[in-house]
C-alpha positions in Angstrom: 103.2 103.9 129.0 101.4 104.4 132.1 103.2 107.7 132.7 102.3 108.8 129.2 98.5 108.2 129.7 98.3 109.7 133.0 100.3 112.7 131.7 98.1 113.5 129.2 95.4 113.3 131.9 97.0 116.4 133.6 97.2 118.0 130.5 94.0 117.3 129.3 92.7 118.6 132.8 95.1 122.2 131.8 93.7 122.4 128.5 90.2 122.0 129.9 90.5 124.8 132.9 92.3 127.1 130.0 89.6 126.8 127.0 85.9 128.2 129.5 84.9 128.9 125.8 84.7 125.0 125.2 82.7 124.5 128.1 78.9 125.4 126.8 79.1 122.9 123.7 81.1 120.4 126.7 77.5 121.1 128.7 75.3 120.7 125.5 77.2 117.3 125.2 76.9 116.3 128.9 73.3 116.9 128.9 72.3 115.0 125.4 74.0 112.2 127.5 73.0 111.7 131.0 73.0 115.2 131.8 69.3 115.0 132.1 68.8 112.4 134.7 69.4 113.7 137.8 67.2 117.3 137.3 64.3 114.1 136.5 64.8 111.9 139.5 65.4 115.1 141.8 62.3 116.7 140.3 60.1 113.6 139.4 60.8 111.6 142.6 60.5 108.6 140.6 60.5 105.0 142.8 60.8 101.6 141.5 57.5 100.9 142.7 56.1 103.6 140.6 57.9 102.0 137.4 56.6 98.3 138.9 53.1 99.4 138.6 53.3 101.3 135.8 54.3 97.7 134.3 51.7 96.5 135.5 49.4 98.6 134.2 50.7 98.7 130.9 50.1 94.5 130.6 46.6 94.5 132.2 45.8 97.5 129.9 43.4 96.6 126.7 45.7 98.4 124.2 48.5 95.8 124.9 50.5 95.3 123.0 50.1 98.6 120.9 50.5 101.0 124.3 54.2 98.7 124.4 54.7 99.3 120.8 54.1 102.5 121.1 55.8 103.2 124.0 59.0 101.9 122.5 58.9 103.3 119.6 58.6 106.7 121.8 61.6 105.4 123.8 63.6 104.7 120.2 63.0 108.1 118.8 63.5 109.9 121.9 67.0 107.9 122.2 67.7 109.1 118.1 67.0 113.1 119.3 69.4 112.5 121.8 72.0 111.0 119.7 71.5 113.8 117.2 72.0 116.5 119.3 75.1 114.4 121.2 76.5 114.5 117.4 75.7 117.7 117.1 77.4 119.3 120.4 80.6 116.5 119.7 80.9 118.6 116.1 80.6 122.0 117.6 83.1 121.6 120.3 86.0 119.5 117.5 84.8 122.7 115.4 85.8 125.2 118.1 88.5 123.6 119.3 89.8 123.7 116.0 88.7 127.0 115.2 92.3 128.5 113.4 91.8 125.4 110.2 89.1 125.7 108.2 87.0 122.4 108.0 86.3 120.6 104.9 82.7 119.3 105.6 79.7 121.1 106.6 78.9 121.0 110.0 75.5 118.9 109.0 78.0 116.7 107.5 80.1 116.4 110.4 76.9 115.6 112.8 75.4 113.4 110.5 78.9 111.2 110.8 79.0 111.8 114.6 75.8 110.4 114.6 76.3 107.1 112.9 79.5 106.5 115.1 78.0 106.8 118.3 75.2 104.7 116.8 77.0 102.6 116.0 79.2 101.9 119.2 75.9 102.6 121.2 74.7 99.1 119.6 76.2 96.8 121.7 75.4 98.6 125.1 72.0 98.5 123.2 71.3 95.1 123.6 73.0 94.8 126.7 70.3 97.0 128.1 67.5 95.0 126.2 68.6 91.9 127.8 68.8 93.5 131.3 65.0 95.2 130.9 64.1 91.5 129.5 65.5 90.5 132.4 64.2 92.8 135.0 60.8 92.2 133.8 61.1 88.5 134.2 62.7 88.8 137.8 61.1 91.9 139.7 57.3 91.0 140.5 58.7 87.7 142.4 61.3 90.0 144.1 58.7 92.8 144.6 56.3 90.4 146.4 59.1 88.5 148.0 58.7 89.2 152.1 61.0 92.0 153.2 64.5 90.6 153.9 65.7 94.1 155.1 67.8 94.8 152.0 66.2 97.1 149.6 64.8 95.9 146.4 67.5 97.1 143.8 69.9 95.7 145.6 68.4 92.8 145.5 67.4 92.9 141.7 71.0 93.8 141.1 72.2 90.6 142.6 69.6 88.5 140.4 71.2 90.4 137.6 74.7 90.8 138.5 75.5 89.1 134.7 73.4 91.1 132.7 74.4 94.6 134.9 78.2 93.3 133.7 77.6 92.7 130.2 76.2 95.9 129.8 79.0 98.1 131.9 81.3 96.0 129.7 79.3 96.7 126.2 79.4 100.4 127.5 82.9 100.6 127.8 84.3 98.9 124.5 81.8 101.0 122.5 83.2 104.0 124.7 86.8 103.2 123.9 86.3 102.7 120.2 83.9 105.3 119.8 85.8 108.1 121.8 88.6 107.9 119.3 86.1 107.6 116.5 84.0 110.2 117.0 86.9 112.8 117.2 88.4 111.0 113.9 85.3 111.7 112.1 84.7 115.5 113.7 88.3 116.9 113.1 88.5 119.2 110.2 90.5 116.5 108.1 87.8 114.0 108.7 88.1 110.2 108.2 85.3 108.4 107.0 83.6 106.8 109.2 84.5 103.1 108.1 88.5 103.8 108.8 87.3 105.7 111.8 86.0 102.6 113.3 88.0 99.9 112.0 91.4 102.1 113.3 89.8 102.9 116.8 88.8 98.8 117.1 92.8 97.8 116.1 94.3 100.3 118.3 91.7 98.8 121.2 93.0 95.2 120.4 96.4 96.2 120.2 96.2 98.5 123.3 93.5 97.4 125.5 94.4 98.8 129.4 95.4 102.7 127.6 91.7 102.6 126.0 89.5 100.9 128.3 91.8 102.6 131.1 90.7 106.1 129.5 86.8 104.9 128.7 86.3 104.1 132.0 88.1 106.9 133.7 85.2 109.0 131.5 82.7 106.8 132.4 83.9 107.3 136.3 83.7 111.0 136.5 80.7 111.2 134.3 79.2 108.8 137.1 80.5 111.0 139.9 79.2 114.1 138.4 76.4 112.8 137.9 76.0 111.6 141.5 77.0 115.1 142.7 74.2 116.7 140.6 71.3 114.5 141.7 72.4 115.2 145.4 72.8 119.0 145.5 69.6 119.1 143.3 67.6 116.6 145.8 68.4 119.0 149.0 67.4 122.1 146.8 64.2 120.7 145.4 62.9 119.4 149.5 61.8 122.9 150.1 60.5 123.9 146.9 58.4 120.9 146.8 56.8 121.1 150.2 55.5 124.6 149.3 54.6 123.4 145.4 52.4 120.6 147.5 51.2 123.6 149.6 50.2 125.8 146.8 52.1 128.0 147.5 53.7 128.6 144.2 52.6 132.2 143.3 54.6 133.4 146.7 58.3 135.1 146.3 60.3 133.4 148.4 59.4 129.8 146.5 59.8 132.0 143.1 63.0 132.8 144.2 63.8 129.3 145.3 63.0 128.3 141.6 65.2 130.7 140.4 68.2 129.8 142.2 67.6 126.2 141.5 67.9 126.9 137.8 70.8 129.1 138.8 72.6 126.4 140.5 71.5 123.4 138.1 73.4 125.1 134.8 76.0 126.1 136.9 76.7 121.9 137.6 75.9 121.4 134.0 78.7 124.0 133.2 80.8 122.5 135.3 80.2 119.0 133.9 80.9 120.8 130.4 84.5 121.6 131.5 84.5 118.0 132.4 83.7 116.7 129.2 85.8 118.8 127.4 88.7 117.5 129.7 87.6 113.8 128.9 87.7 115.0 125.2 91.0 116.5 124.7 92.5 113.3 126.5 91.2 111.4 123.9 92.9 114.2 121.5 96.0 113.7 123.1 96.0 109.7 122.9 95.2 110.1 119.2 97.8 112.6 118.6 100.6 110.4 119.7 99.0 107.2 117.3 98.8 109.7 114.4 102.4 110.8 115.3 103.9 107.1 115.9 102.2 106.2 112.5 104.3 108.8 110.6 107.4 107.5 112.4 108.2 111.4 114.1 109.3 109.7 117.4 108.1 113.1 119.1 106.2 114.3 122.4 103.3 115.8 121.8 102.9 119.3 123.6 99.7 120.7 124.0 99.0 124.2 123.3 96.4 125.5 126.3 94.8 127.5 123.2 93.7 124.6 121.6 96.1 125.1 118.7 99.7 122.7 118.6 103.1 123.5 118.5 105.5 122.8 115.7 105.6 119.0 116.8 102.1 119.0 117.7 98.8 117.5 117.0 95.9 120.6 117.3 94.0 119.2 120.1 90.4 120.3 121.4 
């Protein structure tokens, strides 16, 4: 079984260096994630004293509780966007992928389905995350004006809340394992409803827990380490273009240029991250194919097609 899973790894990884054309709606799909992050802390230089005293501010302010209200509200609908346009790129690169069958929903209906699947899996890690900002909140201005023990504050949040951090990396993978298998249920162009999407992806979790938490957190893993990768090579690149933007020096070709190449090398990691995904996603098309073909009792090994299509004892896989 092990040797099956990490097989369709390496094919997965084939499939993904042979279909580049899969890789803009993969980048689309990386970015409505996380892809965002790391161009915001390399550009915003964001502390977590800025976010303390921001806190801070928000409590002693005379709007509270409507400037919290608001703000998560804000937070909420900015989270929906996002969720949208995740559904949205999911659809897109299913639809592609699967480009030689026609589909038999609109693509509006397809994202519309993507998007109450990953809301619905996204619940859980949800409320894990509530709990842990509930928790922050409760625990950081005693650590923030604790004396300085020589370890840095996050570290030392992230001890206080070592339970809440594993609650939510464990909400994030369940809703990951049933919701990879899900989403690409409900985006294939014989789509399930979204009901038996769910409920199928949850059994085959039960009933095989290491393949699909082994394969959500071998996503979650390289999503992580791209991620990690991104924010450095952005830091180093912003350093110099942020001395001379604190200079004013803005208007003068050599920063200009800088700013180009920044952008230049920034969608060339988010492209990269794309190719990524799509490898993550046609691993999850390969698990799937071999349920779907143990279901109808064909006892045979699935071969992937590098074109995205399937041979005669194939699933089509993205």
């Amino acid at each position: 079984m092990l040797r099956a899973w990490l097989r369709h790894g390496a094919a997965a990884a084939r499939i993904a260096a042979d279909r580049a054309d899969l890789w803009p709606a993969g980048a689309l799909a990386s970015l409505t994630f996380v892809g965002w992050l790391p161009l915001l802390l390399a550009v915003a230089r964001v502390d977590i004293g800025d976010v303390t005293f921001l806190a801070s501010d928000l409590r002693k302010s005379s709007a509270y509780p409507a400037n919290v209200i608001a703000l998560g509200a804000a937070v909420v609908a900015g989270a929906m966007l996002l969720c949208l346009l995740a559904a949205m790129a999911e659809t897109a690169l299913t639809r592609a992928a699967f480009a030689s069958q026609r589909a038999r929903t609109t693509f509006a209906e397809g994202a519309l389905q993507g998007l109450t699947v990953i809301l619905a899996c996204a619940l859980p890690a949800a409320l894990a995350m509530a709990a842990l900002l509930l928790g922050t909140a409760a625990m950081a201005p005693e650590e923030f004006q604790a004396p300085d023990l020589g370890v840095p504050l996050p570290l030392r949040l992230a001890g206080d809340l070592a339970p809440f951090l594993a609650a939510f990396v464990l909400a994030v993978l369940v809703g990951q394992a049933i919701g990879g298998a899900a989403l690409r249920r409900v985006s294939a162009p014989e789509p399930q409803p979204v009901s038996l999407a769910l409920a199928r992806s949850a059994r085959e979790l039960i009933r095989q827990p290491a393949q699909r938490l082994g394969l959500a957190l071998a996503g979650l893993v390289a999503d992580v380490l791209a991620l990690a990768l991104t924010y450095a090579v952005l830091r180093v690149l912003w350093a110099p273009i942020a001395s001379d933007l604190d200079a004013g020096r803005l208007a003068r070709p050599d920063t200009l240029l800088l700013l180009v190449g920044f952008v230049a090398i920034w969608l060339a990691l988010l492209l990269a991250a794309g190719a990524l995904h799509v490898m993550i996603s046609a691993w999850w098309a390969l698990e799937l194919a071999d349920v779907e073909a143990a279901a109808r009792g064909a006892g045979v090994a699935v071969r992937p097609d590098a074109r995205g299509g399937s041979t005669d004892d194939a699933q089509p896989l993205p």
